[in-house]
C-alpha positions as CSV (number, residue, x, y, z in Angstrom):
1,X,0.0,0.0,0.0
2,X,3.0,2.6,0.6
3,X,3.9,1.9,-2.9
4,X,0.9,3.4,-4.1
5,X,0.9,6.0,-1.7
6,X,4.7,6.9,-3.1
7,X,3.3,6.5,-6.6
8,X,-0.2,8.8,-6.3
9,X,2.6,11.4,-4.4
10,X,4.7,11.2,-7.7
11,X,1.7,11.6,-10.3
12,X,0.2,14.5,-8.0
13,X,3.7,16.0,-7.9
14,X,4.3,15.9,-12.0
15,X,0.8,16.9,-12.6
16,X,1.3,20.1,-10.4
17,X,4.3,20.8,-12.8
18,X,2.3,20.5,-16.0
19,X,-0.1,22.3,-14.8
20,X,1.7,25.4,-13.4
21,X,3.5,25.4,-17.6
22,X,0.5,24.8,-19.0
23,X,-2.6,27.0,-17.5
24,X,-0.4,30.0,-18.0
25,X,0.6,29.1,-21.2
26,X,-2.9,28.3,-22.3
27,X,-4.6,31.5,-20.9
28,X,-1.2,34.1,-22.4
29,X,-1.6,32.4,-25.9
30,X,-4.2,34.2,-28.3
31,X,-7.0,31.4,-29.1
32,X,-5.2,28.5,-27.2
33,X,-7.3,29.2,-24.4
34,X,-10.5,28.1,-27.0
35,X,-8.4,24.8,-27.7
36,X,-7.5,24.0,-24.7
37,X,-10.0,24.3,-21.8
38,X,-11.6,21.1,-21.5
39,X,-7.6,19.4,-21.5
40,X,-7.1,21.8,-18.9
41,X,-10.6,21.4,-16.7
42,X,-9.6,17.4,-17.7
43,X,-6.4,18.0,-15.6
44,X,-7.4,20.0,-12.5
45,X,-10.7,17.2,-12.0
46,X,-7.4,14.6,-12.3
47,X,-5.8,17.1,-9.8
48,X,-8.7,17.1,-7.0
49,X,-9.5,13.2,-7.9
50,X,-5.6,13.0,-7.0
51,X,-5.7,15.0,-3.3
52,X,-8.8,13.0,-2.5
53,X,-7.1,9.3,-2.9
54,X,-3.7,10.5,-1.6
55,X,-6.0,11.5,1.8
56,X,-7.7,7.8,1.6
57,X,-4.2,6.1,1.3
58,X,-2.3,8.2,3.8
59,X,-5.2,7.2,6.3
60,X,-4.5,3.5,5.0
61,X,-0.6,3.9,5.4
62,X,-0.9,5.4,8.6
63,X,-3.2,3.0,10.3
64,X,-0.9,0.1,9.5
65,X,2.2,1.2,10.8
């Protein structure tokens, strides 16, 4: 179970980095905004979804040790 702890850490961790590149990018650029909103709304669901499950498992993780 701490592996998957480690890994949902790691996926919340790189998404965060996307993000913070590509939201800014996205709302600068002239019409990419248009293009890419529902990529971007797609990601910060994926975000939240992400901060939920890493709560569950660190309850998980911290009840067996």
């Amino acid at each position: 179970m701490l592996i998957a702890f480690q890994g949902a850490v790691f996926a919340l961790v790189l998404l965060s980095f996307v993000l913070i590149v590509a939201v800014p990018v996205a709302l600068a650029s002239p019409g990419e905004w248009e293009r890419s909103q529902r990529l971007i709304y797609a990601g910060a669901a994926l975000w939240t979804s992400l901060i939920i499950v890493i709560g569950v498992l660190d309850s998980v993780v911290a009840n067996q040790a």
